[in-house]
ROZA-46818 format. One record per residue: x, y, z of N, C-alpha, C in turn. Coordinates in pm, whole numbers, plus 50000, padded with zeros to 5 digits. Layout:
XYZXYZXYZ...
This chain:
500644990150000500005000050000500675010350000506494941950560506804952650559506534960750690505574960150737505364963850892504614951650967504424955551044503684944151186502644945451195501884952951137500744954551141500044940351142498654938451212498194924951149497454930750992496754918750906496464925650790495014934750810493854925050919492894928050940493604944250953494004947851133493904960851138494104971651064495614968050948495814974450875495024983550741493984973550722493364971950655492024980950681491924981350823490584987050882491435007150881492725003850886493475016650951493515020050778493585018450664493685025150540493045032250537491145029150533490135037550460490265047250594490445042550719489755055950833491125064350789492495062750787493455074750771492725083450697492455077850568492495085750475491375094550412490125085750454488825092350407488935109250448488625117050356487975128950423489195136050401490135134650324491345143050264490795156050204491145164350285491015178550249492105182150096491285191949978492355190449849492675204649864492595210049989493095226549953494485222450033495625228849941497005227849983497165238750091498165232650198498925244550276499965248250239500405262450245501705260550183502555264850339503595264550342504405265650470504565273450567504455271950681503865283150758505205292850799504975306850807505815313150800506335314651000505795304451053506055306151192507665303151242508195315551303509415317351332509635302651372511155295551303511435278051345511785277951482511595270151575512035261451695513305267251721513715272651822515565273051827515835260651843517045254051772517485241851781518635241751913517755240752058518475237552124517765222852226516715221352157516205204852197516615194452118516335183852127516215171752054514375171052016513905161051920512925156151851511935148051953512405144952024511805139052109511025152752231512305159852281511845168452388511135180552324510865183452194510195192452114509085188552101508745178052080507335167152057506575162852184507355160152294506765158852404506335172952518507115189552440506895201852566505555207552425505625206052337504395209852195503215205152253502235217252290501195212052269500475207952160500975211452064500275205551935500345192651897501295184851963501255169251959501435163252044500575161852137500265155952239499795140552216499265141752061499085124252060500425118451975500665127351935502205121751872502515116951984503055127652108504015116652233503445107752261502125107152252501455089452361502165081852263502075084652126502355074051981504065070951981504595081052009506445080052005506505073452159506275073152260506705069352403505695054252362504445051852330503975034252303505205029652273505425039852117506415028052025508035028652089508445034952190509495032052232510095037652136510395050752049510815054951966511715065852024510725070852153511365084852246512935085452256513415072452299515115069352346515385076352168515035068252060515515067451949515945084751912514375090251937514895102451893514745112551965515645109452059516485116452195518195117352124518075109852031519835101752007520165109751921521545109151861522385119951798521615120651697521125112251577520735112451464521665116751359521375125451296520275135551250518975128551231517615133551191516265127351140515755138351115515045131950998513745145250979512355138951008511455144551112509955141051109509315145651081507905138850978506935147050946506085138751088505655154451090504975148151225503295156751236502425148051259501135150451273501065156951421500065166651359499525172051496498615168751540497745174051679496835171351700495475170551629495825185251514494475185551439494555176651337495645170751307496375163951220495885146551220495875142051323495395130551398493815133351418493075141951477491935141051448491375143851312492075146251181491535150451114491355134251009492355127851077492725113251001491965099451072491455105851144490215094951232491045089651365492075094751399492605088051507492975094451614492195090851740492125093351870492925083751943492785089552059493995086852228493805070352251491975065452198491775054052234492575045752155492045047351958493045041451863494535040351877494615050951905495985047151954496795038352068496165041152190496145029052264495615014852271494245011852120494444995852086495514991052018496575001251974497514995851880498574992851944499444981151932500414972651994501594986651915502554986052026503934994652001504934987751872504484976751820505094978151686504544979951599502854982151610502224988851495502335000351509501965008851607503225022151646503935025251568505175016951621506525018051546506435014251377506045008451355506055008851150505665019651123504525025851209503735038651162504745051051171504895052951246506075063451322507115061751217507595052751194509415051351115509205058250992507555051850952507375062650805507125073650764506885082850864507045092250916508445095950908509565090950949510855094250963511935091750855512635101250857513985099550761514875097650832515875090350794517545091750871518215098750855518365109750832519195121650771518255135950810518875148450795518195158150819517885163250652516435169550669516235171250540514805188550527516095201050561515025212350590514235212950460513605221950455511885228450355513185230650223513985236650213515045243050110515795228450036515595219250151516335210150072515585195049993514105199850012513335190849984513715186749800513435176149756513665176049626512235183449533512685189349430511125198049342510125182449283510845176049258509795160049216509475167449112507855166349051507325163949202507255144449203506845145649318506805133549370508175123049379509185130749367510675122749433510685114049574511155101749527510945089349590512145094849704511465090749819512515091649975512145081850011513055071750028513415058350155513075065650332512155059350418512155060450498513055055050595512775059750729513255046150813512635035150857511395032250793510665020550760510915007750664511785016350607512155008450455511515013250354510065017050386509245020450257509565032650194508905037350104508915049250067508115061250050508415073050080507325083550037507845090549938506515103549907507195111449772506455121449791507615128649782507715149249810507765157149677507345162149733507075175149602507345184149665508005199049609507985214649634507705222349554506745228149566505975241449448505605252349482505185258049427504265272949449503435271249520502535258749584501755260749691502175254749860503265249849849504485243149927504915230349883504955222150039505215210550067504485203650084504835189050031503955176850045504585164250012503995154850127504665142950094503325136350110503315125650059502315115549993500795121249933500775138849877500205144749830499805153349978500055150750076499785157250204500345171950242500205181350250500425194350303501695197050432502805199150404503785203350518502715216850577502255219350689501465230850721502305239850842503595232650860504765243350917506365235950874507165242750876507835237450814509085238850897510485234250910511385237550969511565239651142510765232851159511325228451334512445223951361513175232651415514335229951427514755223051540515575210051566515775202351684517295199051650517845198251811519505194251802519895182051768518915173851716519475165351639518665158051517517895173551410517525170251316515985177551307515275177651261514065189751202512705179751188511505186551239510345184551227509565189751113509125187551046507675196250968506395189950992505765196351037504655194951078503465189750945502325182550914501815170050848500135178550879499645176250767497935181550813497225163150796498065153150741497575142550819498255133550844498325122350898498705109150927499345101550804500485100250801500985092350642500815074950730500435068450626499815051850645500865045850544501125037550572502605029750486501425015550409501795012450292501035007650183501054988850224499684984950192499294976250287499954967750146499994967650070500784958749919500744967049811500114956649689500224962049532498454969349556498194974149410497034984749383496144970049391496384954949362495114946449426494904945949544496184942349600495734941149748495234950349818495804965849775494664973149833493254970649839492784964649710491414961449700491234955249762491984944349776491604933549866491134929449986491994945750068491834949250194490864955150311490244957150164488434965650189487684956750145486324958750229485124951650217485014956750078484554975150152484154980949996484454982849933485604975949859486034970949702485954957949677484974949549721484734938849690484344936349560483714942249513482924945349361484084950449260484454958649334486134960849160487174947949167487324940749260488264930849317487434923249219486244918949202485404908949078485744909049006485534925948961485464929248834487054929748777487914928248886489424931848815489614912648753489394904048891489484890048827488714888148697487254892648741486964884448587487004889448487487504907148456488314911948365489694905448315490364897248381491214894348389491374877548294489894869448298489454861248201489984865048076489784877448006489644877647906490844879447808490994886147750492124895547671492854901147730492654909047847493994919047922494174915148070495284911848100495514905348210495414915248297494194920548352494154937248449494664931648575494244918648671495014918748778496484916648790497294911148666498464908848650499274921648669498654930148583498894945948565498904954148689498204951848731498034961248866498704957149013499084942848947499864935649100501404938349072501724938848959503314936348876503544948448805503054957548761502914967648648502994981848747503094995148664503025006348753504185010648727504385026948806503215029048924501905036848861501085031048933499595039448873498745047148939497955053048909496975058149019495555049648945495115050149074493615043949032492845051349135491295053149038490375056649088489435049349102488695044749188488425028549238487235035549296486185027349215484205023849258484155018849405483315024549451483025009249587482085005449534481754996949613480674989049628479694996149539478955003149622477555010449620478035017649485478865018949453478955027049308478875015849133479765003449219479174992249068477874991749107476944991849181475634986349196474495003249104475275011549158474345019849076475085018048875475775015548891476015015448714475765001548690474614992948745474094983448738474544971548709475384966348810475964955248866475544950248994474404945449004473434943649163474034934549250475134925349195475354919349268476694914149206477384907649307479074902949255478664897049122477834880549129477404875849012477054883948901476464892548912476234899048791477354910748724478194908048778480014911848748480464895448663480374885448742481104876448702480384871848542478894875348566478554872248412478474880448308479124896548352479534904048268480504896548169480844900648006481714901547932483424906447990484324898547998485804899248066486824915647968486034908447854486884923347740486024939447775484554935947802483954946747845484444950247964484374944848053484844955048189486394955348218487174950048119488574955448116488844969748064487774973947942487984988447879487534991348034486374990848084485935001848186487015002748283487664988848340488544991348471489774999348448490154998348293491835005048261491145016948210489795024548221489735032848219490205040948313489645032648438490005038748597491505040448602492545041848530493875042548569494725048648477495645058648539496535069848523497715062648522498575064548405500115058648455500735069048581501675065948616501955075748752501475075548870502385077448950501545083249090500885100449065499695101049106498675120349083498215116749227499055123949316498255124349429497365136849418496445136549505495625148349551496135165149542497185166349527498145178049556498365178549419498555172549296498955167849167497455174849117496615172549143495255175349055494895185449054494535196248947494315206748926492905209248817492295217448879491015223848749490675220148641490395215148542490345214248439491265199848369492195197848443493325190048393492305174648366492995169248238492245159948171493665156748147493785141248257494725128948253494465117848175495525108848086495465105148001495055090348100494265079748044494085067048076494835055648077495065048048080495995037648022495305031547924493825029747892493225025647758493275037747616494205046247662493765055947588493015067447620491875068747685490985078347708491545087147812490285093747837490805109947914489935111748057490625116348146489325121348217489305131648231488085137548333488225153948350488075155248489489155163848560489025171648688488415181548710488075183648834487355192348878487435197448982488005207349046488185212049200486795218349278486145223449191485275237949270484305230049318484255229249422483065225649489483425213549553485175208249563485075195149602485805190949477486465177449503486945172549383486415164849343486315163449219485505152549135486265146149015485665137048955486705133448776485045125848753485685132148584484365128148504485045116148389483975107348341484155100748208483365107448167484485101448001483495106047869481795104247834481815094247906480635093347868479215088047990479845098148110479415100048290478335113448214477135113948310476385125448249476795134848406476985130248510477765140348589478855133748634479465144048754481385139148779480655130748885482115119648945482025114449074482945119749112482335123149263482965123649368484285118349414485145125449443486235116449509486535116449670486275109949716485415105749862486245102449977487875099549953489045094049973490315094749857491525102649916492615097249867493685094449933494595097649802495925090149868496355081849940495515066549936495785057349949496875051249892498195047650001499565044949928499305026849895499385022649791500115012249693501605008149696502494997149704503764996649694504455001449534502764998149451503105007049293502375015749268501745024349333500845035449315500455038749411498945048649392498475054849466496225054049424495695053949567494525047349504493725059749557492785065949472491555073949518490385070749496489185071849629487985064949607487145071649538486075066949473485315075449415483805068449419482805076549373481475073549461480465067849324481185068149198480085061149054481595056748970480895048648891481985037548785482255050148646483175053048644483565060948536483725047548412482825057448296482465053148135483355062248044483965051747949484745055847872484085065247779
C-alpha cells in the first residue's frame, strides 16, 4: 500500500486514515522555526500541538531513538492532524507498540532534510526509516509528501528537524490489488478486476506487477448503481467489456491529491481521458458520465501507486 501490522487492522486503519482528505494545499507556515536547542523527542513531548504524537512516540518506544544523535527529519502530525485522520487517544492505545513503530518510522527519515532542501519531484521517491517509501514535492503552493500538506515547516531540533503533516501518512498495505483486497468496499472492483482478467487483458496481473499507477476505484455502492446488483452479475459480465471500463480507471503515475488541478484531463491507460474538477470539492468525470464522481478518499499508498475512492463507475 513490511510492517507488523496484522492485515485485518491494517486494513481497517487505510480507509479511516484517509477518508475525508482535504484538496486545499497548505503552503508553509511562516512561523518563526524552533531554536534548535532540543532534541525531537523533547520538542514533541513540551508541543502542545502533539500531544498524541508523544502517547504514539513513548507506546512505540521510539522516544530513546529520537532523543539520540541522529540527524532525522519528522513529518509529524499534529493534533488537528490526527483528528483530522480518524485517530484518537483510544486508537491509539488499541495499537500494539510495533504497529506504532512501523507507523512512526514512516514518518521518519535518517538524515536531516530542511523545507530548502526538499527535492522539486514532484513526487521524488525518499526511503524512509521504515524501509518504505514516500514522495515529496515542492511548488508554488508548498510542501507535500504523499500528496499531504507540510502546514509548518522547519522545526528545528539538536538533532535534526520536524515539519509538521495536516495528516497521518499510512505505509502501503501491498500492490494496487491488494489494496482492494483489503476493503470490504472494494469487493465489487476486486470481481470485476478477476473476471476482467478472464479475458484479453491481464488487468490483475497489471496492477499487481505493472506501475506505478493511480487508480480511481468504485466501491461497492457505486458498481451497483452503474448496474451491477450483485458480485454475480460482474462475474457474468463480458471479461473484454469491463477491462475497457477498469483500465479506464487508471493513470500511469503516481497524481496524488496535491497533483490535481482544474480542468486538467489525465490521460488513461486505455487511451481515454478524464476530467478534473476542483470547485466545489473534487471530482473526475468520464466521457461518457452525464455528471462527475465524487472523490470521497485519497491518497491511498500502493507499493506501485496510489489509490483514490470515488462514489460512481467512470464510462469511457
Amino acid at each position: 500500500m513490511r510492517n507488523s501490522f496484522s492485515e485485518k487492522t491494517l486494513r481497517a486503519a487505510a480507509l479511516l486514515l484517509f477518508s475525508g482528505f482535504i484538496f486545499t494545499a497548505c503552503k508553509k507556515s511562516s512561523t518563526p522555526a524552533t531554536p534548535a536547542a532540543s532534541t525531537i523527542t523533547s520538542i514533541v513531548s513540551t508541543n502542545g500541538s502533539f500531544t498524541l504524537l508523544k502517547s504514539a512516540v513513548v507506546k512505540a518506544g521510539l522516544d530513546v531513538t529520537l532523543s539520540g544523535t541522529g540527524p532525522f527529519t519528522v513529518f509529524a502530525p499534529s493534533d488537528t492532524a490526527f483528528a483530522g485522520s480518524g485517530i484518537t487517544s483510544s486508537v491509539i492505545a488499541s495499537l500494539t507498540a510495533d504497529q506504532l513503530k512501523a507507523i512512526l518510522l514512516y514518518h521518519t527519515l535518517a538524515s536531516k532534510v530542511t523545507a530548502s532542501e526538499v527535492p522539486a519531484g514532484p513526487n521524488a521517491k525518499v526511503v524512509t526509516a521504515s524501509g518504505d517509501s514516500v514522495f515529496v514535492t515542492k511548488n508554488a503552493n508548498g510542501v507535500f509528501v504523499n500528496g499531504i500538506p507540510v502546514t509548518q515547516a522547519d522545526i528545528m531540533a539538536s538533532n535534526g528537524v520536524i515539519h509538521a503533516i495536516a495528516r497521518v501518512l499510512l505505509p502501503p498495505v501491498g500492490n494496487l490489488v491488494a489494496v482492494a483486497q483489503s476493503d470490504t468496499s472494494f469487493s465489487y472492483l476486486v470481481a470485476a478486476v478477476l473476471r476482467a482478467s478472464q479475458g484479453t487483458t491481464p488487468v490483475a496481473t497489471v496492477l499487481s506487477t505493472g506501475g506505478p499507477f493511480t487508480v480511481f476505484a468504485p466501491t461497492n455502492n457505486a458498481f451497483r448503481a452503474a448496474g451491477f446488483a450483485t458480485v454475480d452479475a460482474i462475474n457474468a459480465a463480458d471479461p473484454n467489456t469491463l477491462a475497457s471500463i477498469l483500465t479506464y480507471h487508471v493513470v500511469p503515475g503516481r497524481v496524488f491529491s496535491s497533483d490535481l488541478s482544474e480542468g486538467a484531463q489525465p490521460a488513461t491507460v486505455n487511451g481515454g481521458k478524464l476530467t478534473i474538477s476542483l470547485m466545489g470539492g473534487a471530482s473526475v468525470k468520464g466521457n461518457s458520465n452525464t455528471t462527475s464522481s465524487h472523490i470521497i478518499a485519497t491518497n491511498i499508498m500502493a507499493t506501485n501507486g496510489v489509490v483514490h475512492v470515488i462514489d460512481q463507475v467512470l464510462l469511457p
